[in-house]
SEVOVO-632651 format. One record per residue (C-alpha): residue number from 1; residue in one letter; x negated, y, z. Coordinates in nm, 2 decimals. Layout:
   i aa      u      v      w
 NUM  A      X      Y      Z
...
//
This chain:
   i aa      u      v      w
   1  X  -3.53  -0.69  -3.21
   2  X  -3.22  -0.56  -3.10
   3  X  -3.05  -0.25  -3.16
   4  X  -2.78  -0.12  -2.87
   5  X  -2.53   0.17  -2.97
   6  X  -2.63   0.38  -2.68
   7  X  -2.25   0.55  -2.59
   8  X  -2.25   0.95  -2.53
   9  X  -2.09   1.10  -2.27
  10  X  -1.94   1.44  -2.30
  11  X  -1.88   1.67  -2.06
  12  X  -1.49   1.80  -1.96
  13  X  -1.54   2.14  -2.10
  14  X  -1.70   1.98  -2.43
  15  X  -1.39   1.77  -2.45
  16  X  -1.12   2.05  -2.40
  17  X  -1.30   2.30  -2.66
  18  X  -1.33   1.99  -2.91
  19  X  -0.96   1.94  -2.88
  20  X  -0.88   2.29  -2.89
  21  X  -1.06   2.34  -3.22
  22  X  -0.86   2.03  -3.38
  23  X  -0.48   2.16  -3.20
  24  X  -0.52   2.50  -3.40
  25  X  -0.61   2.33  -3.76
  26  X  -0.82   2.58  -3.88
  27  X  -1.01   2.30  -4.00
  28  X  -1.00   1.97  -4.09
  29  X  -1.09   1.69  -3.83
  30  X  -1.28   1.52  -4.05
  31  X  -1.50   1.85  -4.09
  32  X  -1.53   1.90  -3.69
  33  X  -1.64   1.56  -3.65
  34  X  -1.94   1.63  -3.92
  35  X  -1.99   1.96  -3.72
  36  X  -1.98   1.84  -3.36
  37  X  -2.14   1.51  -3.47
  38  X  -1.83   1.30  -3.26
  39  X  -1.64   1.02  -3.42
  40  X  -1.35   1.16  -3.61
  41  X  -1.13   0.91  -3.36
  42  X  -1.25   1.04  -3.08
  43  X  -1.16   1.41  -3.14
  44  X  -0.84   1.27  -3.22
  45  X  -0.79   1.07  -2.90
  46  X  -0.91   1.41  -2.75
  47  X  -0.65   1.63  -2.91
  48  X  -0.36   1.38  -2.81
  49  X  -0.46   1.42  -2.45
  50  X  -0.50   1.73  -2.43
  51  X  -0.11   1.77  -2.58
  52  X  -0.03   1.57  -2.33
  53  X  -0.22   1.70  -2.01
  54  X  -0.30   2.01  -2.12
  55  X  -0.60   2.17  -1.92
  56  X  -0.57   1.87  -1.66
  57  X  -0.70   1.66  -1.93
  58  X  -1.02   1.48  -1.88
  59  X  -1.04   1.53  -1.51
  60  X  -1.21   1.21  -1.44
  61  X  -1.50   1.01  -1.54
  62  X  -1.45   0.63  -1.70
  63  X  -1.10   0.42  -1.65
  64  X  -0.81   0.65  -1.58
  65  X  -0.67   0.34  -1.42
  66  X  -0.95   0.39  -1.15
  67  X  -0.86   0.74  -1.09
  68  X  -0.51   0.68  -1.05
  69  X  -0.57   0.43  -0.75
  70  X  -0.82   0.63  -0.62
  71  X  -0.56   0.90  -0.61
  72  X  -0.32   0.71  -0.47
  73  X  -0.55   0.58  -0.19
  74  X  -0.65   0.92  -0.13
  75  X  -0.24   1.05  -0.07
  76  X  -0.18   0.72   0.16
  77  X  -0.48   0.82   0.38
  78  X  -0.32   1.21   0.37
  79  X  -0.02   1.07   0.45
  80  X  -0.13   0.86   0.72
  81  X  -0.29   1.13   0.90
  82  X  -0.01   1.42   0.84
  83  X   0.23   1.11   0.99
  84  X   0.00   1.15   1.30
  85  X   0.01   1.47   1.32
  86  X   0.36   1.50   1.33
  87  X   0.37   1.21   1.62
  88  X   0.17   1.46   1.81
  89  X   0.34   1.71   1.79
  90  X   0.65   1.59   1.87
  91  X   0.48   1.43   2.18
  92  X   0.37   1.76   2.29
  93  X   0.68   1.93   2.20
  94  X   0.85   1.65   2.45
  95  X   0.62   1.73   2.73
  96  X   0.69   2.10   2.66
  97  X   1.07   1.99   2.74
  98  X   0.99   1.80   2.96
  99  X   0.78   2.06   3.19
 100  X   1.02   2.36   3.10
 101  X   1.26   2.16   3.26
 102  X   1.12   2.03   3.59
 103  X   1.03   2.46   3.59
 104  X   1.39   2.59   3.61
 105  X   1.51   2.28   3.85
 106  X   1.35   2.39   4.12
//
Protein backbone atom coordinates (compact mmCIF):
# COMPACT_ATOMS: atom_id res chain seq x y z
CA UNK A 1 0.00 0.00 0.00
CA UNK A 2 1.11 3.37 -0.52
CA UNK A 3 1.61 6.16 1.75
CA UNK A 4 1.26 9.91 0.07
CA UNK A 5 2.64 13.00 2.27
CA UNK A 6 -0.51 14.85 2.03
CA UNK A 7 0.97 18.83 1.81
CA UNK A 8 -0.77 21.46 4.23
CA UNK A 9 -1.70 24.66 3.19
CA UNK A 10 -1.70 27.57 5.47
CA UNK A 11 -3.45 30.42 5.39
CA UNK A 12 -1.70 34.21 4.74
CA UNK A 13 -2.49 35.32 8.20
CA UNK A 14 -1.01 31.89 9.65
CA UNK A 15 2.01 32.58 7.66
CA UNK A 16 2.65 36.30 8.73
CA UNK A 17 2.08 35.51 12.59
CA UNK A 18 4.46 32.31 12.19
CA UNK A 19 7.09 34.64 10.84
CA UNK A 20 6.45 37.20 13.13
CA UNK A 21 7.04 34.91 16.13
CA UNK A 22 10.51 33.69 14.65
CA UNK A 23 11.66 37.78 13.46
CA UNK A 24 11.36 38.70 17.30
CA UNK A 25 13.46 35.54 18.74
CA UNK A 26 11.78 35.13 21.76
CA UNK A 27 12.16 31.71 21.03
CA UNK A 28 13.95 29.36 19.24
CA UNK A 29 12.70 28.12 15.73
CA UNK A 30 13.26 24.88 16.42
CA UNK A 31 10.80 25.29 19.47
CA UNK A 32 8.06 27.10 17.21
CA UNK A 33 8.19 24.47 14.81
CA UNK A 34 7.34 21.75 17.76
CA UNK A 35 4.65 24.31 18.80
CA UNK A 36 2.99 25.21 15.50
CA UNK A 37 3.64 21.65 14.29
CA UNK A 38 5.35 23.27 10.70
CA UNK A 39 8.71 22.21 9.41
CA UNK A 40 11.40 24.08 11.01
CA UNK A 41 12.40 25.06 7.16
CA UNK A 42 9.41 26.35 6.40
CA UNK A 43 9.09 28.90 9.22
CA UNK A 44 12.36 29.85 8.17
CA UNK A 45 11.47 30.32 4.40
CA UNK A 46 8.58 32.27 6.09
CA UNK A 47 10.58 34.60 8.20
CA UNK A 48 12.88 35.47 5.11
CA UNK A 49 9.91 36.58 3.14
CA UNK A 50 8.37 38.30 5.28
CA UNK A 51 11.95 40.50 5.71
CA UNK A 52 11.74 40.87 2.53
CA UNK A 53 7.98 41.79 1.63
CA UNK A 54 7.00 42.75 4.74
CA UNK A 55 3.07 42.53 5.14
CA UNK A 56 2.76 42.01 1.21
CA UNK A 57 4.26 38.66 1.85
CA UNK A 58 2.29 35.68 1.00
CA UNK A 59 -0.28 37.43 -1.20
CA UNK A 60 -0.74 34.68 -3.50
CA UNK A 61 -1.50 31.06 -3.65
CA UNK A 62 1.13 28.41 -5.30
CA UNK A 63 4.06 29.64 -7.93
CA UNK A 64 4.92 33.25 -7.41
CA UNK A 65 6.09 33.05 -10.96
CA UNK A 66 2.25 32.66 -11.81
CA UNK A 67 1.32 35.59 -9.94
CA UNK A 68 3.85 37.74 -11.42
CA UNK A 69 2.40 37.10 -15.02
CA UNK A 70 -0.83 37.23 -13.95
CA UNK A 71 0.00 40.68 -12.72
CA UNK A 72 1.54 41.69 -15.55
CA UNK A 73 -1.32 40.57 -17.78
CA UNK A 74 -3.59 42.30 -15.61
CA UNK A 75 -1.47 46.03 -16.01
CA UNK A 76 -1.25 45.36 -20.02
CA UNK A 77 -5.05 44.94 -20.09
CA UNK A 78 -5.26 48.35 -17.58
CA UNK A 79 -3.10 49.85 -19.82
CA UNK A 80 -4.80 49.00 -22.86
CA UNK A 81 -7.94 50.31 -21.80
CA UNK A 82 -6.62 53.74 -19.99
CA UNK A 83 -4.70 54.04 -23.67
CA UNK A 84 -8.32 54.05 -25.01
CA UNK A 85 -9.56 56.24 -22.90
CA UNK A 86 -7.18 58.74 -23.50
CA UNK A 87 -7.82 58.31 -27.61
CA UNK A 88 -11.29 59.29 -26.65
CA UNK A 89 -10.84 61.91 -25.07
CA UNK A 90 -8.69 63.58 -27.19
CA UNK A 91 -11.15 62.79 -30.01
CA UNK A 92 -13.79 64.58 -28.22
CA UNK A 93 -11.66 67.30 -27.06
CA UNK A 94 -10.94 67.79 -31.06
CA UNK A 95 -14.57 67.92 -31.90
CA UNK A 96 -14.95 70.37 -28.95
CA UNK A 97 -12.28 72.62 -31.08
CA UNK A 98 -13.48 71.83 -33.74
CA UNK A 99 -17.33 73.00 -32.98
CA UNK A 100 -16.06 76.02 -30.80
CA UNK A 101 -14.60 77.09 -33.83
CA UNK A 102 -17.17 76.80 -36.60
CA UNK A 103 -19.36 78.84 -33.43
CA UNK A 104 -17.33 82.09 -33.43
CA UNK A 105 -16.86 82.01 -37.42
CA UNK A 106 -19.99 82.74 -38.19
Amino acid sequence: MEHKMVRKHYDRQFKLSAARLVLEGEHPIVDLSEMLGISSNSLRRWAAEYQKDGESAFSGNGNPRINKDYEILKLKKQVEELEMENEMLKNFRAFLKQSSSRGSSS
